[in-house]
C-alpha positions as CSV (number, residue, x, y, z in Angstrom):
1,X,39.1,20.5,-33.1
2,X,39.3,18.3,-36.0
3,X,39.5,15.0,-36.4
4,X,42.7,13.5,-37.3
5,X,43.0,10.3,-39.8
6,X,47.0,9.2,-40.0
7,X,48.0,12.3,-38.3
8,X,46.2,14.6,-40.8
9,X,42.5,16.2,-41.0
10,X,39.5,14.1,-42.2
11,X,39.4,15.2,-45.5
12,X,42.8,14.6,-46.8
13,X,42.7,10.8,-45.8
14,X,39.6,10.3,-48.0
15,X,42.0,9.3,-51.0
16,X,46.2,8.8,-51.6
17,X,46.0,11.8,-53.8
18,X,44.7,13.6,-51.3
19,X,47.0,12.5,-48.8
20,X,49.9,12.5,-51.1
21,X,48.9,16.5,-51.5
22,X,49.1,17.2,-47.7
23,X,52.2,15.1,-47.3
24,X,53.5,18.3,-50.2
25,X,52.2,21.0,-48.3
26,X,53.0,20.1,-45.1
27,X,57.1,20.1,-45.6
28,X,58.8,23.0,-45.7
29,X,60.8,24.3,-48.9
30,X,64.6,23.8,-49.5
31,X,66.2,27.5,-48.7
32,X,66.4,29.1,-52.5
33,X,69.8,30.0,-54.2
34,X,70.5,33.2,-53.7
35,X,70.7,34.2,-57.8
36,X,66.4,33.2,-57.6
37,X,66.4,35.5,-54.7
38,X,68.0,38.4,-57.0
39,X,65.7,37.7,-59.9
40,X,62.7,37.9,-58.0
41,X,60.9,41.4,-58.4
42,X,61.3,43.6,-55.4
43,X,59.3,46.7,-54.6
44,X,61.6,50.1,-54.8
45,X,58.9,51.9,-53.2
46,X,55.8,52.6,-51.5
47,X,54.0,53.3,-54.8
48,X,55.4,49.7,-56.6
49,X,54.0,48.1,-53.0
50,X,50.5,49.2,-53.6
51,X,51.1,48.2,-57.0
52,X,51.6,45.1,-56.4
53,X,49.4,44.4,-53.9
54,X,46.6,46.0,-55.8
55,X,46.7,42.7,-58.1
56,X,45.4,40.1,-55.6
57,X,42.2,39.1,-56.0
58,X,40.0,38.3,-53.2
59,X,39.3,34.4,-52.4
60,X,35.7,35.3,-51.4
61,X,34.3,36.5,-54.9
62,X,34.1,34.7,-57.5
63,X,36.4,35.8,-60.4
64,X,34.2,37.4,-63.2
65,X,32.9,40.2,-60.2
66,X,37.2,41.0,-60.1
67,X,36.8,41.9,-63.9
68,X,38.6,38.2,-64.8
69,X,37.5,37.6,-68.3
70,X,37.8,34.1,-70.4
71,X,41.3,33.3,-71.6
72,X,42.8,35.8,-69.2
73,X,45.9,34.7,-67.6
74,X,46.3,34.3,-63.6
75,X,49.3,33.8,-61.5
76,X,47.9,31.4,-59.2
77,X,49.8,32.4,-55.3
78,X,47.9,32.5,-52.3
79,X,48.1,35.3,-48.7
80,X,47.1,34.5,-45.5
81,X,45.7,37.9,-43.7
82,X,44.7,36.8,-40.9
83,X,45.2,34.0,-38.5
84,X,44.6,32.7,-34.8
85,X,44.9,30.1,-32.8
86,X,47.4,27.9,-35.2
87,X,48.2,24.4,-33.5
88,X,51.2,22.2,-34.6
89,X,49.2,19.4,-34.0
90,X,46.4,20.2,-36.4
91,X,47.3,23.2,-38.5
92,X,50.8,21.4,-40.2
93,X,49.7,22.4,-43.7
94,X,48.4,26.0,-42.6
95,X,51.6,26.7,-40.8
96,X,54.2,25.5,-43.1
97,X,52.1,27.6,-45.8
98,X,52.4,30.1,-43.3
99,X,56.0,29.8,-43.1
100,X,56.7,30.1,-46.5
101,X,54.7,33.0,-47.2
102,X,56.7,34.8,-44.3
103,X,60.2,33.6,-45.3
104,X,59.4,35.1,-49.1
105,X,58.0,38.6,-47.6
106,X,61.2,39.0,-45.5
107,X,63.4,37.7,-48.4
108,X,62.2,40.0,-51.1
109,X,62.0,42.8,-48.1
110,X,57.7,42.8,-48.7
111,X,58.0,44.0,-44.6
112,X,61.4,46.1,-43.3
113,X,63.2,44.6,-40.4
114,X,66.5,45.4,-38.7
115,X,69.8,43.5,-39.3
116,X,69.9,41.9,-36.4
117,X,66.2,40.2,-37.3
118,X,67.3,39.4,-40.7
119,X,69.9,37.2,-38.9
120,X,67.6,35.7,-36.2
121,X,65.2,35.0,-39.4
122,X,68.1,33.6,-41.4
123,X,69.4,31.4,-38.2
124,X,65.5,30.0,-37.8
125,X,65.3,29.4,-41.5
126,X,68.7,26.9,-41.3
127,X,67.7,25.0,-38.6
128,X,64.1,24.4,-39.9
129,X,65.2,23.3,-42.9
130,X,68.1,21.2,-40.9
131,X,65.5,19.5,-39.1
132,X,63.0,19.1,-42.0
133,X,65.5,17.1,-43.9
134,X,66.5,15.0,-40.5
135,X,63.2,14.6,-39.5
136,X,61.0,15.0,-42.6
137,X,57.7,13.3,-40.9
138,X,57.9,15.4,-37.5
139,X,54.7,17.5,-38.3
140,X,52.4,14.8,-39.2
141,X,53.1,12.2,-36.5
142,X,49.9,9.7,-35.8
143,X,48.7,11.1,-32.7
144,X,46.3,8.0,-32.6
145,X,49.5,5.5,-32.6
146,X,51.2,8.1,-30.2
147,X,48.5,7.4,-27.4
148,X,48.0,3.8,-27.8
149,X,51.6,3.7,-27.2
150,X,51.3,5.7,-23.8
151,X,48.7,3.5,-23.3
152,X,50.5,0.3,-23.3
153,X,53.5,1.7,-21.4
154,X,51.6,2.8,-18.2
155,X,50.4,-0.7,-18.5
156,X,53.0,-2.3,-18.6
157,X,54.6,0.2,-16.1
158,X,51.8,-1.0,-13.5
159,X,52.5,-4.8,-14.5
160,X,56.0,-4.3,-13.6
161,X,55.1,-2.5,-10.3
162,X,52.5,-5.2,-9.4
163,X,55.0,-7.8,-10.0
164,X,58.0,-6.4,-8.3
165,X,59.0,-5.4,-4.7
166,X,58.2,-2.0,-3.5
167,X,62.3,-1.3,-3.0
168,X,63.2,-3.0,-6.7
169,X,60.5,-0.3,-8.1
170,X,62.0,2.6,-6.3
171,X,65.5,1.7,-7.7
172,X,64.2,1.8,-11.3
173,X,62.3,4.6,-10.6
174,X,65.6,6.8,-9.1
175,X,65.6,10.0,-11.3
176,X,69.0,10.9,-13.0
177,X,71.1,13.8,-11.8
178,X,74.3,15.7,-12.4
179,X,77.1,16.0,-10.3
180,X,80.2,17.9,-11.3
181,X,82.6,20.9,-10.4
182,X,81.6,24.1,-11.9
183,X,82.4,27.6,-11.6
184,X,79.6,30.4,-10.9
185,X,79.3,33.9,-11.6
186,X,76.9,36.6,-10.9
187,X,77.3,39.7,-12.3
188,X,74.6,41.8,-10.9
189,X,76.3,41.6,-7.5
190,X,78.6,44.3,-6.5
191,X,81.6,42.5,-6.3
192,X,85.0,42.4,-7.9
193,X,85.3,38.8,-7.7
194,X,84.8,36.0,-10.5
195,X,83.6,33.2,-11.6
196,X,84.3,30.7,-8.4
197,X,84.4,26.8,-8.2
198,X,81.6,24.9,-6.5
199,X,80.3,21.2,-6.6
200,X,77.0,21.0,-8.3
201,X,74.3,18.8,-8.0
202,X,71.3,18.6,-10.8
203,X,68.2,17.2,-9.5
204,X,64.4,17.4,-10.9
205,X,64.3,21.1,-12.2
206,X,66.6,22.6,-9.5
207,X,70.3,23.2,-9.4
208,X,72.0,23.4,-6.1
209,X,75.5,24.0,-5.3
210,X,77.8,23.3,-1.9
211,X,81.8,24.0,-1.4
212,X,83.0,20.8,-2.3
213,X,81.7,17.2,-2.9
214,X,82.4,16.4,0.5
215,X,79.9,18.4,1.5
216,X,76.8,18.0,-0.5
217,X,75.2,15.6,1.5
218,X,74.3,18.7,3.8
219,X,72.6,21.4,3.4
220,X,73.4,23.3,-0.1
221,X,74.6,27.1,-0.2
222,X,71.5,27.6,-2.4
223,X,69.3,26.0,-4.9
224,X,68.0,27.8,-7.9
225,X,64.8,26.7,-9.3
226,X,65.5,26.9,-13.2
227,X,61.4,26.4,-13.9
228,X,60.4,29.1,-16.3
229,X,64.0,30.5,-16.5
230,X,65.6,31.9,-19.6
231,X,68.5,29.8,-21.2
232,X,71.4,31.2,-23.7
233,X,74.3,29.8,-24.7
234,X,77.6,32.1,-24.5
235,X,79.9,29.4,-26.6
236,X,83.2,29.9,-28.6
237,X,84.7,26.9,-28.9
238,X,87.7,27.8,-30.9
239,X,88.2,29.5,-27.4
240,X,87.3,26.4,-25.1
241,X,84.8,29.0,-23.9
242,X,81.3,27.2,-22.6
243,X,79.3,29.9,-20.6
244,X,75.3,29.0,-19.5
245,X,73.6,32.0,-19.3
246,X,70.3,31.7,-16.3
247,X,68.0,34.8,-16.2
248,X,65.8,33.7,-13.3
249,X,62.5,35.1,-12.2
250,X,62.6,36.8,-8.7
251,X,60.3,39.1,-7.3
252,X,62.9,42.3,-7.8
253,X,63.4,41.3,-11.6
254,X,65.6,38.6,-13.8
255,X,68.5,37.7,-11.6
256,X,71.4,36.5,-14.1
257,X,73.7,33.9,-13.7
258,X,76.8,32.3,-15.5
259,X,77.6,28.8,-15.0
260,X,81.2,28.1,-16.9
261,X,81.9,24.4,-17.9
262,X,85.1,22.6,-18.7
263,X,84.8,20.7,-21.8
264,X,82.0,20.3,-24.4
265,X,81.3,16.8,-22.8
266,X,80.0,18.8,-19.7
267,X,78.5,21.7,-21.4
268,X,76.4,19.6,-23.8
269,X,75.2,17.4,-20.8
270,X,74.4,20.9,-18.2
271,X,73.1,23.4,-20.9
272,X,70.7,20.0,-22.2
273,X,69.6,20.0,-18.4
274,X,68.9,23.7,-17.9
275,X,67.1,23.8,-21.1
276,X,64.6,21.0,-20.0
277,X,64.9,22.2,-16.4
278,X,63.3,25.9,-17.9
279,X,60.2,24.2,-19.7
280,X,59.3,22.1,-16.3
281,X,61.3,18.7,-17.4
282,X,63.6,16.5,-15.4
283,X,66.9,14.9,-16.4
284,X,64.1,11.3,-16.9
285,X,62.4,13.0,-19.7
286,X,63.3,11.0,-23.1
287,X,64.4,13.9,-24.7
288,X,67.3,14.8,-22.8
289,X,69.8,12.7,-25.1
290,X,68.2,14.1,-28.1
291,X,68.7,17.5,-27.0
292,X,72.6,16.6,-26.0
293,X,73.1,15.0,-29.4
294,X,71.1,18.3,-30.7
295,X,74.1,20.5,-28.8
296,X,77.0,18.5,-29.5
297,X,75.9,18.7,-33.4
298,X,75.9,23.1,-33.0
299,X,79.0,22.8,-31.1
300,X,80.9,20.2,-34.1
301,X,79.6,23.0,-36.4
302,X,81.1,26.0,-34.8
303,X,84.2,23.9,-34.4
304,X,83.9,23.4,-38.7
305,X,83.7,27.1,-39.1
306,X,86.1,27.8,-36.9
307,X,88.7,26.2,-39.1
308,X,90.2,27.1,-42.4
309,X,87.7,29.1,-44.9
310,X,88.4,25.7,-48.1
311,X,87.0,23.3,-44.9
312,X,84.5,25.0,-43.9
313,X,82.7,25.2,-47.9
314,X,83.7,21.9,-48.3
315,X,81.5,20.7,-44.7
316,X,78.0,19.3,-45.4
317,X,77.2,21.3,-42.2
318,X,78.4,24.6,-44.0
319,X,75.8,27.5,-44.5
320,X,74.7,29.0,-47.7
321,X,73.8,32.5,-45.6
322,X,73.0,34.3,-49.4
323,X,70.1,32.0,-49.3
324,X,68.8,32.8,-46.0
325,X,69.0,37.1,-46.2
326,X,67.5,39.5,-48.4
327,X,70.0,40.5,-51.5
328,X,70.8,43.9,-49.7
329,X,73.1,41.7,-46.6
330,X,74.2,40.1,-50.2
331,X,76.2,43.2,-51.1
332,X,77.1,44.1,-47.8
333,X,78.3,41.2,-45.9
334,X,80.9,38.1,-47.7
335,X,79.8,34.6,-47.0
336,X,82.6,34.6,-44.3
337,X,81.3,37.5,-43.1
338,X,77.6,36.5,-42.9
339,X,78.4,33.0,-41.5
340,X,79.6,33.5,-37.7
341,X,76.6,35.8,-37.1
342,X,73.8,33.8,-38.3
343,X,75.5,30.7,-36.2
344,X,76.0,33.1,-33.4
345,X,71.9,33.7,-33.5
346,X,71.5,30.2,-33.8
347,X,72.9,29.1,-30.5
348,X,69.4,30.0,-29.3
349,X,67.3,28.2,-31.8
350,X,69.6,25.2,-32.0
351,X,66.9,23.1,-29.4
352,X,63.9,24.2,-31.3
353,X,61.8,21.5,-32.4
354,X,60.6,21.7,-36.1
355,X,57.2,23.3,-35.0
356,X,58.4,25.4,-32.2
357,X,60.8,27.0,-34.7
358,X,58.0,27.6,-37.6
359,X,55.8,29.3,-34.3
360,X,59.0,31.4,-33.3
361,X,59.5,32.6,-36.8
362,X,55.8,33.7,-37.3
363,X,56.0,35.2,-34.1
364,X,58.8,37.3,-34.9
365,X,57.3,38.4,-38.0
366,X,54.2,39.0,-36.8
367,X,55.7,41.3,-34.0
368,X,57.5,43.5,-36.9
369,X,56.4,47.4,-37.2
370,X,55.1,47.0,-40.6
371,X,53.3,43.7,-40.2
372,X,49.5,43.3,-41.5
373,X,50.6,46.9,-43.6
374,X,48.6,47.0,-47.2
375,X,49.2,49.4,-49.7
């Protein structure tokens, strides 16, 4: 692996031009208005595909053996065609450029995908560039600065322990839980009944659950590990709905559960557990406020759209979807139309962090029918 000078590779730290050249590379791009999107060339066929893709020249040869002659005039764009083993933490420049040469394939419909991609694409394209304006240095962070910190707080950690009584270091080392009344459903039971009321206790990674509060200093009526569980959101807040949805790993399958909550306040607080809970992390991992904060944001949004059509263009948190789908959803689908299904494809991107979403996007791409196709 690299080096890393500043958080970024060797060789763009030698100069502040250099650097001042990653810095532009590195962020992503402002989603275009949708009348650049229209003006852009698209292929009509198979035939204007090879066309077009019979006019890139290779990287490898020098121009003149590509039949480049003085004076001639080149459009100077770049293609990845292949790529492995991209890392957040080193590879910012190569997967932002990534990133951009994905979103413009999908936009100008380079590679077919269904309608329900195009709207996962266009969800992952608003929050990146949400969090790319919130958060316009999270790629390049100094990883250097990031350890010496660590550093300095296990010491002072072990200063505090060495200087304090065993039982005062247990008390600041209590981990946080949840405790609250929720109701559970499971839908893969054969049962008529539904969702039924239990006191819950949040603990670590586990949730366990006991016939009333009373009770839970006994034995629980079960704990569910939610390590390595799927987490999806089942919200409608216009309809004070706030569903977690649990597919957990057991050896017959994906057993799924529905936990119902009674307020956003307690929706924002259990769905920011279970999603920390799923990727091995306790309710004492710093970014369990952040992801709150992260879920109360989606659920103000929502709220916005959910109101009159004048309030919801007005709202800085409204969506230009035009700019985030190819020109044929353009014709098809209104703006109000557009807008409730790219948010509802957003509930499960909304706790991405800006590389996670840039991977998830590639991924998807990548995983398309017509991916790595040349003509």
């Amino acid at each position: 692996r690299p080096c890393l000078y500043n958080g970024m590779p060797a060789h763009f730290a030698e100069s502040e031009k250099m650097e001042a050249v990653y810095k532009m590379l590195s962020i992503t791009q402002t989603p275009p208005a949708p009348e650049v999107i229209t003006k852009q060339y698209r292929p009509a066929s198979v035939v204007d595909k090879a066309h077009i893709n019979g006019r890139w020249l290779d990287s490898s040869r020098c121009l003149m053996q590509q039949n480049i002659q003085e004076n001639d005039r080149l459009w100077l764009r770049f293609k990845y065609y292949t790529f492995y083993e991209l890392d957040p933490k080193y590879d910012v420049v190569r997967l932002t450029q990534l990133y951009e040469q994905a979103r413009w394939a999908i936009l100008l419909e380079d590679i077919d995908c269904t309608e329900e991609e195009m709207m996962l694409f266009g969800a992952l394209q608003y929050h990146i560039s949400k969090v790319s304006q919130s958060e316009p240095q999270a790629l390049s962070t100094n990883t250097a600065m990031d350890d010496l910190e660590s550093a300095l707080l296990s010491l002072e950690v072990k200063m505090e322990g060495e200087s304090s009584s065993a039982t005062e270091l247990l008390e600041t080392m209590t981990a946080p839980e949840l405790n609250d009344y929720l109701k559970i459903f499971r839908p893969k039971r054969l049962t008529l009944k539904g969702y039924k009321q239990y006191w819950f206790k949040f603990q670590d990674t586990s949730i366990a659950y006991f016939k009333s509060k009373e009770e839970s200093i006994g034995e629980p009526i079960q704990q569910i590990n939610l390590k390595g569980c799927e987490v999806a959101p089942d919200v409608n807040v216009a309809a004070q709905k706030f569903l977690i949805r649990l597919l957990i790993p057991a050896p017959e399958g994906m057993n799924e559960v529905f936990l119902r909550c009674e307020n956003e306040r307690q929706y924002a607080q259990w769905m920011a557990g279970c999603r920390l809970a799923s990727k091995g992390k306790s309710l004492a991992d710093s970014s369990f406020q952040s992801e709150i904060q992260s879920i109360r944001s989606f659920l103000a949004m929502q709220r916005n759209n959910s109101g009159s059509s004048s309030n919801a263009a007005s709202s800085d948190e409204s969506i230009n979807t035009h700019s985030l789908v190819s020109p044929r959803y353009h014709k098809k689908y209104k703006t109000k139309q557009l807008t409730p299904r790219i948010l509802d494809a957003y509930q499960n991107v909304a706790q991405l962090s800006l590389s996670d979403a840039l991977m998830r996007f590639l991924q998807i791409w990548q995983a398309l029918p017509d991916f790595g196709l040349s003509y």
